[in-house]
Biotite code that builds the C-alpha atoms (Angstrom):
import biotite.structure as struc

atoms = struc.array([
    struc.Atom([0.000, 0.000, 0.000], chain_id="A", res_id=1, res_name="UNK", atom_name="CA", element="C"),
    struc.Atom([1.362, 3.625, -1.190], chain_id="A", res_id=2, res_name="UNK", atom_name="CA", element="C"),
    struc.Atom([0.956, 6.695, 0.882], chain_id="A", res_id=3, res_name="UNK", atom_name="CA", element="C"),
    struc.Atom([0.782, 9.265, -1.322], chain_id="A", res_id=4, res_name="UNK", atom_name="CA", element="C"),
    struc.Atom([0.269, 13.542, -0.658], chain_id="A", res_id=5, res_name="UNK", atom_name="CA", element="C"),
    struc.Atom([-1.214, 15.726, -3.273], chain_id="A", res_id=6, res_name="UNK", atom_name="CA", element="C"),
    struc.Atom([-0.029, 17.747, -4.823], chain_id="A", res_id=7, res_name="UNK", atom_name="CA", element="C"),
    struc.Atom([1.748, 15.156, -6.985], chain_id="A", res_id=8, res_name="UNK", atom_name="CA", element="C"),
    struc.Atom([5.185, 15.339, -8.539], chain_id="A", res_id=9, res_name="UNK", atom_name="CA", element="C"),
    struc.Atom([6.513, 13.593, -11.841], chain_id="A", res_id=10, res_name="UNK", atom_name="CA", element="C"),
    struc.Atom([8.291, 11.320, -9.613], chain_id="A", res_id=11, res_name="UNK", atom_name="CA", element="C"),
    struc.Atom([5.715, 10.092, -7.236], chain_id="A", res_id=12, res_name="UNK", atom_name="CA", element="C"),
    struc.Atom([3.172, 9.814, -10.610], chain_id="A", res_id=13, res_name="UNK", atom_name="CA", element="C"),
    struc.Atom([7.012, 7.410, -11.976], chain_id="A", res_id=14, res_name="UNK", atom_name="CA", element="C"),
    struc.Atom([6.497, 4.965, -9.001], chain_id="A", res_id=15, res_name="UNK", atom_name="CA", element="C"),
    struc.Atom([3.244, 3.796, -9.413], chain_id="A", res_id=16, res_name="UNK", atom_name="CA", element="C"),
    struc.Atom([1.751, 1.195, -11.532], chain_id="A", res_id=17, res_name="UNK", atom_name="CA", element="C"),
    struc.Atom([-1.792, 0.057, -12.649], chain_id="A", res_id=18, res_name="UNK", atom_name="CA", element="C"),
    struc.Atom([-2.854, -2.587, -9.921], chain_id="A", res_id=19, res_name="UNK", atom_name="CA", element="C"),
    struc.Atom([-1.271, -0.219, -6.962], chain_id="A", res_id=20, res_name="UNK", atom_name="CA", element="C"),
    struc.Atom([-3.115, 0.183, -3.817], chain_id="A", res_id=21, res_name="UNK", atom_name="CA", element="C"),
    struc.Atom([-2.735, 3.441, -2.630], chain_id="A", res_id=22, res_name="UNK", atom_name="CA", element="C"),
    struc.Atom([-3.690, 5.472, 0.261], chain_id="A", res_id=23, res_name="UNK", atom_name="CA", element="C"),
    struc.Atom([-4.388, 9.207, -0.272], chain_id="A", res_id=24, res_name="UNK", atom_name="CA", element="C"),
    struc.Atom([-4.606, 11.966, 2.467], chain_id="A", res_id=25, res_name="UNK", atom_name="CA", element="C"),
    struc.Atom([-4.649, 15.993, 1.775], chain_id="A", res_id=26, res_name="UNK", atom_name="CA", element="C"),
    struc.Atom([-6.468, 18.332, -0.078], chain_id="A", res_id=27, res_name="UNK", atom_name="CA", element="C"),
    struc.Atom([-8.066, 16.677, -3.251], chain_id="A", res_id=28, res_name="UNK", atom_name="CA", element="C"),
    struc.Atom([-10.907, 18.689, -5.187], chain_id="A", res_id=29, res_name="UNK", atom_name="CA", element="C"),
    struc.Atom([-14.325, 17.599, -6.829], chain_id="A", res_id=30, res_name="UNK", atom_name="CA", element="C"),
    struc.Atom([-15.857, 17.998, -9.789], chain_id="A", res_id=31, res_name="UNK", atom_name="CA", element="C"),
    struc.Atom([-18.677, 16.052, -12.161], chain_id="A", res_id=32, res_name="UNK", atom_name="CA", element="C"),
    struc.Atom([-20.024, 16.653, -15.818], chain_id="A", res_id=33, res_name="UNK", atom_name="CA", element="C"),
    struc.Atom([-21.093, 20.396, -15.352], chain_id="A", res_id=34, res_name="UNK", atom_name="CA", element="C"),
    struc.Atom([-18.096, 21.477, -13.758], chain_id="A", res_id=35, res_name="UNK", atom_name="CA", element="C"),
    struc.Atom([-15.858, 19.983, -15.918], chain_id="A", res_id=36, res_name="UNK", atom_name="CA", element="C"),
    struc.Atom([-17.730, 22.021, -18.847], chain_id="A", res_id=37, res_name="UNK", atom_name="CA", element="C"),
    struc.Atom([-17.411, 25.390, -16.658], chain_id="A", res_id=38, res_name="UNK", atom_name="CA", element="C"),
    struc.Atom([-13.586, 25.046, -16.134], chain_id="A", res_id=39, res_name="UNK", atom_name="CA", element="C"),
    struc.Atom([-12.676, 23.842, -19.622], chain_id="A", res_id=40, res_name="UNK", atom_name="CA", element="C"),
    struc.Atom([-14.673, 27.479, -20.582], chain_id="A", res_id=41, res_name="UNK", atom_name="CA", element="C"),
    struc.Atom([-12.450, 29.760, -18.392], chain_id="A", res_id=42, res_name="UNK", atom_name="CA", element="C"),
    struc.Atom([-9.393, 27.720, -19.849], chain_id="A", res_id=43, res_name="UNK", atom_name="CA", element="C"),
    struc.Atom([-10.672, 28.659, -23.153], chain_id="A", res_id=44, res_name="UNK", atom_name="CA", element="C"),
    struc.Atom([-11.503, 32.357, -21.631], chain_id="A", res_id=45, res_name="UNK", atom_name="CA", element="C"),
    struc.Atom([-8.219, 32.551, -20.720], chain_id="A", res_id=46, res_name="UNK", atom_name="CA", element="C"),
    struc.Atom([-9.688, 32.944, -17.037], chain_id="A", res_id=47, res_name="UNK", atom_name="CA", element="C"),
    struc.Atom([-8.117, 31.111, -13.876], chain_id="A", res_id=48, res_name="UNK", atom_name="CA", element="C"),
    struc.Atom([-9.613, 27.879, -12.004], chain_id="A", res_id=49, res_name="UNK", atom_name="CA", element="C"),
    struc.Atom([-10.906, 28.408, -9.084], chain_id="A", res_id=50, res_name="UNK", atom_name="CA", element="C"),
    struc.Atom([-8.171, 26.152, -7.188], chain_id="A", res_id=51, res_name="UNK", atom_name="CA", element="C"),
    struc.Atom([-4.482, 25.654, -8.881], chain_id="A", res_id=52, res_name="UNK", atom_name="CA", element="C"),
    struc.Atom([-4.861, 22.335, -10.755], chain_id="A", res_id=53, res_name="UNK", atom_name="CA", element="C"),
    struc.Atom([-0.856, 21.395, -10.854], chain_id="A", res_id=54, res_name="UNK", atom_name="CA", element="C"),
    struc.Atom([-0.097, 18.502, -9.488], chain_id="A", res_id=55, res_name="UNK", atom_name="CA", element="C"),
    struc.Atom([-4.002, 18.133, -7.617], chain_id="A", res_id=56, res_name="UNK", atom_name="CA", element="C"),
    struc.Atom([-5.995, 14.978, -7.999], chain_id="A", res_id=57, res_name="UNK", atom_name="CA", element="C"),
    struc.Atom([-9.895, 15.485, -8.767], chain_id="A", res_id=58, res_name="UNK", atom_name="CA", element="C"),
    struc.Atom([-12.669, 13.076, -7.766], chain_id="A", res_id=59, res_name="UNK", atom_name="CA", element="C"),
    struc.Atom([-15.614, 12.922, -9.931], chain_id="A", res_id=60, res_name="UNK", atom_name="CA", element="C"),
    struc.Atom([-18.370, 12.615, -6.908], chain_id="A", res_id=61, res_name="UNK", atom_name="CA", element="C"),
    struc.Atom([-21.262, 14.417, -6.537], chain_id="A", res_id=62, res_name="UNK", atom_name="CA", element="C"),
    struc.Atom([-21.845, 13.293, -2.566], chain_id="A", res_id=63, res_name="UNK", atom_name="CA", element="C"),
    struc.Atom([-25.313, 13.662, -0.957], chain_id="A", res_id=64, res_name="UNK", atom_name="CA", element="C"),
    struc.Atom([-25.944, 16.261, 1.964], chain_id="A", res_id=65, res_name="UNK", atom_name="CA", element="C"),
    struc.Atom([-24.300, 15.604, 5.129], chain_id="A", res_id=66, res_name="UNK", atom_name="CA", element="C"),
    struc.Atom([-26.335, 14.440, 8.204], chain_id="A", res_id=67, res_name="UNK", atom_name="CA", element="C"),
    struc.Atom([-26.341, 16.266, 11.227], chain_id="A", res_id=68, res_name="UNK", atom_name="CA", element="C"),
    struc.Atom([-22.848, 15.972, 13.212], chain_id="A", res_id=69, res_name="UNK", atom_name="CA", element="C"),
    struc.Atom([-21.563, 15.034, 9.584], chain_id="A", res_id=70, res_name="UNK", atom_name="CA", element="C"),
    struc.Atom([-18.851, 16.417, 6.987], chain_id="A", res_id=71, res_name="UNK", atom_name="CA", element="C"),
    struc.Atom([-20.302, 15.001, 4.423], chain_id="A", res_id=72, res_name="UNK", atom_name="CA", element="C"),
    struc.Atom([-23.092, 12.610, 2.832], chain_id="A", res_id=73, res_name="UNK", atom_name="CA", element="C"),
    struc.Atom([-22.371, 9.523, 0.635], chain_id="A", res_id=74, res_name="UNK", atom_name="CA", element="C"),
    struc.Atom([-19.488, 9.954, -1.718], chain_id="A", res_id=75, res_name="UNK", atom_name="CA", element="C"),
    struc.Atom([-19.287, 7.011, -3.994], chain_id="A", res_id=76, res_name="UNK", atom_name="CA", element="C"),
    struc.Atom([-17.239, 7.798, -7.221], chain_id="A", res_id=77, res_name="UNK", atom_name="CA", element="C"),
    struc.Atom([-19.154, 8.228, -10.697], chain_id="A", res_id=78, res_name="UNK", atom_name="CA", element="C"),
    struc.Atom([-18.501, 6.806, -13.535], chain_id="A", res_id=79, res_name="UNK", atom_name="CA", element="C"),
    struc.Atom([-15.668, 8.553, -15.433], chain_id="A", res_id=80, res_name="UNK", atom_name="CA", element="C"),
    struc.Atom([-16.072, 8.429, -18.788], chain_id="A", res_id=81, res_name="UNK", atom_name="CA", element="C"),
    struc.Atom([-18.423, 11.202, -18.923], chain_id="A", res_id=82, res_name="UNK", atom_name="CA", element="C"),
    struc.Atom([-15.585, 13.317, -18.108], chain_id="A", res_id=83, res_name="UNK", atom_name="CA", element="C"),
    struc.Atom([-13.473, 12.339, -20.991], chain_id="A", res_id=84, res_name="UNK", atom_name="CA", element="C"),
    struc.Atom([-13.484, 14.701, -23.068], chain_id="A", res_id=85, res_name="UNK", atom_name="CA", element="C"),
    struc.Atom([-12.678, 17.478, -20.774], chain_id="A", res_id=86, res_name="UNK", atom_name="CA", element="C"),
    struc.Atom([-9.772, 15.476, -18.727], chain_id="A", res_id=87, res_name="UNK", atom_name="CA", element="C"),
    struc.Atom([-7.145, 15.742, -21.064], chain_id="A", res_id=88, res_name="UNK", atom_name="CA", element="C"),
    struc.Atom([-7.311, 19.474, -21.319], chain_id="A", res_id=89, res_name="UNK", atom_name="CA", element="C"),
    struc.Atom([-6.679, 19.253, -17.594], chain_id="A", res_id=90, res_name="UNK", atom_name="CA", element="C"),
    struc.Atom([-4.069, 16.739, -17.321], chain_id="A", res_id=91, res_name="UNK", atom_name="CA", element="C"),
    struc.Atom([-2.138, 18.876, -20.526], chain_id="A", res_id=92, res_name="UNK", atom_name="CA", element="C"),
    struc.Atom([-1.994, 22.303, -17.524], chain_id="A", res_id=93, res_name="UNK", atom_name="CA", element="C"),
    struc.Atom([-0.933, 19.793, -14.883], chain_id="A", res_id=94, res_name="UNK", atom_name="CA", element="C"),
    struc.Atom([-3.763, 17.666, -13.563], chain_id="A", res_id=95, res_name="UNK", atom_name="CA", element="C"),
    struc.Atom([-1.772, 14.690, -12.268], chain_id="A", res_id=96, res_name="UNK", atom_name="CA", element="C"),
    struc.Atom([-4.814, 12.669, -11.139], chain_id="A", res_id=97, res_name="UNK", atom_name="CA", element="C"),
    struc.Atom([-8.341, 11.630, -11.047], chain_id="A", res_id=98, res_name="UNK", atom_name="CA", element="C"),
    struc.Atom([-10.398, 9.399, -9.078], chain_id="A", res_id=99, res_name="UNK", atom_name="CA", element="C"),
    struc.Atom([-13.486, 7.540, -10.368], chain_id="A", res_id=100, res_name="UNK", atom_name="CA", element="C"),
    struc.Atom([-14.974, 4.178, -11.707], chain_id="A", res_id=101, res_name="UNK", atom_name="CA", element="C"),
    struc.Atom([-15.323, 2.923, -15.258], chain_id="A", res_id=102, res_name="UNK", atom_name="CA", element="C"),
    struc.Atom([-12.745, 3.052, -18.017], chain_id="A", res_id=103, res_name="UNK", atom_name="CA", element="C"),
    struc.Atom([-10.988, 5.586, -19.862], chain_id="A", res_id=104, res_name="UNK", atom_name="CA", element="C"),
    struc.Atom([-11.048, 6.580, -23.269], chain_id="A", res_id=105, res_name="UNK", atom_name="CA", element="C"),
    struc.Atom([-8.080, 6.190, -25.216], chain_id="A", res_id=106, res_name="UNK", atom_name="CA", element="C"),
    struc.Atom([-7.714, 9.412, -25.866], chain_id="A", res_id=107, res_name="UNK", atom_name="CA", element="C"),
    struc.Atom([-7.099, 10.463, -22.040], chain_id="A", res_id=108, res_name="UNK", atom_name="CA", element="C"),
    struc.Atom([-4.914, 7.234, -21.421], chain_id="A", res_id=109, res_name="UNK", atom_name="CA", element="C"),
    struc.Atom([-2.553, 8.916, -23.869], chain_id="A", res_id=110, res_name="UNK", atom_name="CA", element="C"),
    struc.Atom([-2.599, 12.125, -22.073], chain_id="A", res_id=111, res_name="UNK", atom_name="CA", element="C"),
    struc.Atom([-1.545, 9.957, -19.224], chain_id="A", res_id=112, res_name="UNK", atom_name="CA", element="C"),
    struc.Atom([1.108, 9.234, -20.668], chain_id="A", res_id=113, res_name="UNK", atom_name="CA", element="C"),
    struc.Atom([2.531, 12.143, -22.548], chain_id="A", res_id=114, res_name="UNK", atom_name="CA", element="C"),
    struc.Atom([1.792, 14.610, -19.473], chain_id="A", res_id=115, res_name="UNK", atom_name="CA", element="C"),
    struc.Atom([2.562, 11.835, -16.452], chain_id="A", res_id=116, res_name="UNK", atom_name="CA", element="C"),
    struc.Atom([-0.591, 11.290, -14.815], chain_id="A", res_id=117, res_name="UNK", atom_name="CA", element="C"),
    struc.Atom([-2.692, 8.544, -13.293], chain_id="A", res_id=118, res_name="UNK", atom_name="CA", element="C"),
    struc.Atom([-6.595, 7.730, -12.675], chain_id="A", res_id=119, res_name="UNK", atom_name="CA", element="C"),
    struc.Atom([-7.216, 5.873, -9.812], chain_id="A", res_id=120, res_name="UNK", atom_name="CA", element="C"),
    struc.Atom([-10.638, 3.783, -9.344], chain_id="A", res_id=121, res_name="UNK", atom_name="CA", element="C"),
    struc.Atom([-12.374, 4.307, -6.057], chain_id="A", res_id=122, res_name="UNK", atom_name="CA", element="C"),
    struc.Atom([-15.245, 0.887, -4.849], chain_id="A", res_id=123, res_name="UNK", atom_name="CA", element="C"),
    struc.Atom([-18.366, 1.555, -6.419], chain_id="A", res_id=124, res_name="UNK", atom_name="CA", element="C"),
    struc.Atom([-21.157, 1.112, -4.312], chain_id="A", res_id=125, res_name="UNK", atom_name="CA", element="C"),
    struc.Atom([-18.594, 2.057, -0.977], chain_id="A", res_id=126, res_name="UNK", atom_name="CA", element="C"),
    struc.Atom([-19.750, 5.975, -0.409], chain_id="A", res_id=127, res_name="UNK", atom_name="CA", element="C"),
    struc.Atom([-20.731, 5.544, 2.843], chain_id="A", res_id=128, res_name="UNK", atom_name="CA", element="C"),
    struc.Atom([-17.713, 3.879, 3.599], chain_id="A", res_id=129, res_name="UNK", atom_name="CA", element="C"),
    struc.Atom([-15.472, 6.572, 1.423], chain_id="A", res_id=130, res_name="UNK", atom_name="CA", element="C"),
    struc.Atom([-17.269, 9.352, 3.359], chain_id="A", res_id=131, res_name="UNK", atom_name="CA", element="C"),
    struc.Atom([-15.702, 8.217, 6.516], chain_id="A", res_id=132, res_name="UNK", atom_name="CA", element="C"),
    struc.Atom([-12.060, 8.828, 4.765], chain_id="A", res_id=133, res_name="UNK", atom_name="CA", element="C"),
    struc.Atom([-13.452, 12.661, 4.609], chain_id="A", res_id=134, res_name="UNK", atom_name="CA", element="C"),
    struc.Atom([-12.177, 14.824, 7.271], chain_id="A", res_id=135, res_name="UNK", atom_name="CA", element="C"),
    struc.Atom([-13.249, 18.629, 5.651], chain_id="A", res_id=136, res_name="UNK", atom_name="CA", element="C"),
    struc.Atom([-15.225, 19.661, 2.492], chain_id="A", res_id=137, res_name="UNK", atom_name="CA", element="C"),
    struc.Atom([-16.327, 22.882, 1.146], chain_id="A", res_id=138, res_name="UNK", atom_name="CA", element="C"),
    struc.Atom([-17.119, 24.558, -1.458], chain_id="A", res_id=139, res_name="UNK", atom_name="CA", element="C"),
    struc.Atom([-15.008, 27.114, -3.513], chain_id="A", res_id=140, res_name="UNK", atom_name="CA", element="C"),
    struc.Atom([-16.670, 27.038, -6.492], chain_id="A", res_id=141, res_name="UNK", atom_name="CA", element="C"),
    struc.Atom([-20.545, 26.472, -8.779], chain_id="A", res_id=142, res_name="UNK", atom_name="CA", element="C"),
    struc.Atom([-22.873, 26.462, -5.754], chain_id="A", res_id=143, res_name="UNK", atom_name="CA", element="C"),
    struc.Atom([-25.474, 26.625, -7.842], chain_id="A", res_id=144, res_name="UNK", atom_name="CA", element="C"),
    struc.Atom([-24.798, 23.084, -8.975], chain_id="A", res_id=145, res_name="UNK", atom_name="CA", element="C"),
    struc.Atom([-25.334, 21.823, -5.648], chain_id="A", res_id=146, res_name="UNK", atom_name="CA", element="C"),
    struc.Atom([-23.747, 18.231, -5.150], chain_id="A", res_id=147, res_name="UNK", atom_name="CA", element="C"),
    struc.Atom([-21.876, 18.764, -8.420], chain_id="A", res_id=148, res_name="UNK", atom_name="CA", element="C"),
    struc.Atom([-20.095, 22.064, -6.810], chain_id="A", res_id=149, res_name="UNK", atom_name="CA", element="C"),
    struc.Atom([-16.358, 21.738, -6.779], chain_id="A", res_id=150, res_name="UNK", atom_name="CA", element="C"),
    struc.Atom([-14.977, 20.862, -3.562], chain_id="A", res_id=151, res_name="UNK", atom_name="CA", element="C"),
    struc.Atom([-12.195, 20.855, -2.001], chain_id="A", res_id=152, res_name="UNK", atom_name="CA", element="C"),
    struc.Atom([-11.717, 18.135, 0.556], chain_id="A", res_id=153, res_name="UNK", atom_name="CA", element="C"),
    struc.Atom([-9.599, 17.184, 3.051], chain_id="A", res_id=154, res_name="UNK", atom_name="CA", element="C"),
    struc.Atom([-8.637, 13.130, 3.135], chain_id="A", res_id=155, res_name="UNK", atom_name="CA", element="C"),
    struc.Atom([-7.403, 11.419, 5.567], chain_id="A", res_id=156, res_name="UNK", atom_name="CA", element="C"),
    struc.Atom([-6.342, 7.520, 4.136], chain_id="A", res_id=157, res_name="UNK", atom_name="CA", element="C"),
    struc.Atom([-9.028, 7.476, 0.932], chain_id="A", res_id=158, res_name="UNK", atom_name="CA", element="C"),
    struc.Atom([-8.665, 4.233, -0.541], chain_id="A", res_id=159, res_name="UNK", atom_name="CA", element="C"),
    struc.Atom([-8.267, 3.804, -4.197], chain_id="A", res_id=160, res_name="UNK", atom_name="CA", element="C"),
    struc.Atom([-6.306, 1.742, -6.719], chain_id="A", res_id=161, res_name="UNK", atom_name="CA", element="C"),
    struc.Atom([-4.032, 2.658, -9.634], chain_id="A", res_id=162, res_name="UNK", atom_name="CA", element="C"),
    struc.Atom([-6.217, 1.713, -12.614], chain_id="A", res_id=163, res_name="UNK", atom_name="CA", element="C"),
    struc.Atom([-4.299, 3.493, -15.741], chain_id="A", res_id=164, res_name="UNK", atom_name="CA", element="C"),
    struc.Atom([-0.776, 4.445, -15.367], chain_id="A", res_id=165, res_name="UNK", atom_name="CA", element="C"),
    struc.Atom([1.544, 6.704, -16.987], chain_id="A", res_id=166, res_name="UNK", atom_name="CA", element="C"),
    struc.Atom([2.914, 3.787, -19.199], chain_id="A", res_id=167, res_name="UNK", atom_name="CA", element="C"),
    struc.Atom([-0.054, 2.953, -20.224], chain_id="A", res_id=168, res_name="UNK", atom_name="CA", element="C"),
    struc.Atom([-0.577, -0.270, -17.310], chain_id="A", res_id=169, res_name="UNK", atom_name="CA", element="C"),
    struc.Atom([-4.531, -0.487, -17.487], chain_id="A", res_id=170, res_name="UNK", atom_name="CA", element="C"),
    struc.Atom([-6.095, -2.788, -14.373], chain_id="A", res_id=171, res_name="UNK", atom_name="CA", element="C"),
    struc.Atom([-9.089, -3.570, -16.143], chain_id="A", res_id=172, res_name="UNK", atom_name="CA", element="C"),
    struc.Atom([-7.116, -5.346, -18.974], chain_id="A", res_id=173, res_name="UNK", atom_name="CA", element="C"),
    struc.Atom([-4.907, -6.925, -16.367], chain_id="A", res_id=174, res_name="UNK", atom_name="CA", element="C"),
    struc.Atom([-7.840, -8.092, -14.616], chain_id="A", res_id=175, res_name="UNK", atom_name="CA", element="C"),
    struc.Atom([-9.769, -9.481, -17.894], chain_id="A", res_id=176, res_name="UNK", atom_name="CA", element="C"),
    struc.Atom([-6.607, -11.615, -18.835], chain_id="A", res_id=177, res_name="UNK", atom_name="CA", element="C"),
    struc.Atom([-5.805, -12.670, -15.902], chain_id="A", res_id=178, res_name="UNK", atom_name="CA", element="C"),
    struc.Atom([-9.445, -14.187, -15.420], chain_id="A", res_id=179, res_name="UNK", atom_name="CA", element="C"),
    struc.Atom([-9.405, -15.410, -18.984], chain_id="A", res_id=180, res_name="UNK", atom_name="CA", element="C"),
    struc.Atom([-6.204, -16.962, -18.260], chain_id="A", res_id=181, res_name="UNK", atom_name="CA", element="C"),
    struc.Atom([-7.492, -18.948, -15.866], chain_id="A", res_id=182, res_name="UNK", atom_name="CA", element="C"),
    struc.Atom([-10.415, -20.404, -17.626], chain_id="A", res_id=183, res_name="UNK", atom_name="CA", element="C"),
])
């Protein structure tokens, strides 16, 4: 199991390969389908983010309300490849990870591996258990979108795995062929 700290460096992206358990605590941000669309507009605006994207890790989650005495609600990861075709515009200004279910495109597996990046899959169906990892959220950006707002939280041990790495190590292949292997 890998520790890691966002933000993330070329190197620490270098050490890890699809199939890698990792642990992730720090400041990671949030964003779904309409945020995605609002940030790749101020990129083509010319405008800043709303939170420094070099080296930061998002998680596509859209988590319900918090109860009472709560940080935060559910937080299961959705599925990623709606975000496709606005991920590789952020991994080419220094994304350096993502967090979700599902597979990829091809076209963002490449920018993982021209830019040095990663997407890490989070257990579908696990929110409640994901929320505990949660210390902080809030929002800094699209209220108005509610549970798709971007985010920033504060994680304290999230679990994920390496599911596409930077040379182009995919755990879902892995996984088929190893299973077909074995038939």
């Amino acid at each position: 199991m890998k520790k890691l700290t966002p933000p993330l460096t070329d190197e620490i992206i270098a050490g890890l390969r699809a199939g890698d358990q990792v642990l992730i605590s720090g400041k990671i941000y949030t964003a779904r389908d309409q945020a995605h669309y609002r940030l790749i507009k101020l990129i083509e605006e010319a405008k800043p983010l709303p939170f420094d994207i070099n080296g930061q890790i998002i998680y596509y989650v859209g988590p319900t309300p918090a109860k009472p005495g709560e940080v935060i609600g559910s937080a299961g990861p959705t599925t990623s490849y709606r975000m496709d075709k606005y991920a590789p515009a952020l991994i080419a200004l220094g994304l350096k990870g993502m967090i979700g279910k599902g597979k990829r495109s091809q076209e963002v597996k490449d920018a993982l591996k021209k830019y040095k990046a990663v997407y890490f899959g989070a257990i579908g169906g696990a929110g409640a258990l994901i929320s505990k990892s949660i210390r902080s959220s809030r929002i800094i950006a699209y209220e108005d979108l509610l549970s798709e707002a971007v985010r920033e939280l504060v994680v304290k041990d999230f679990p994920a795995y390496v599911v596409n790495d930077m040379y182009g190590g995919d755990l879902y292949e892995k996984g088929r062929l190893d299973f077909e292997n074995k038939i």
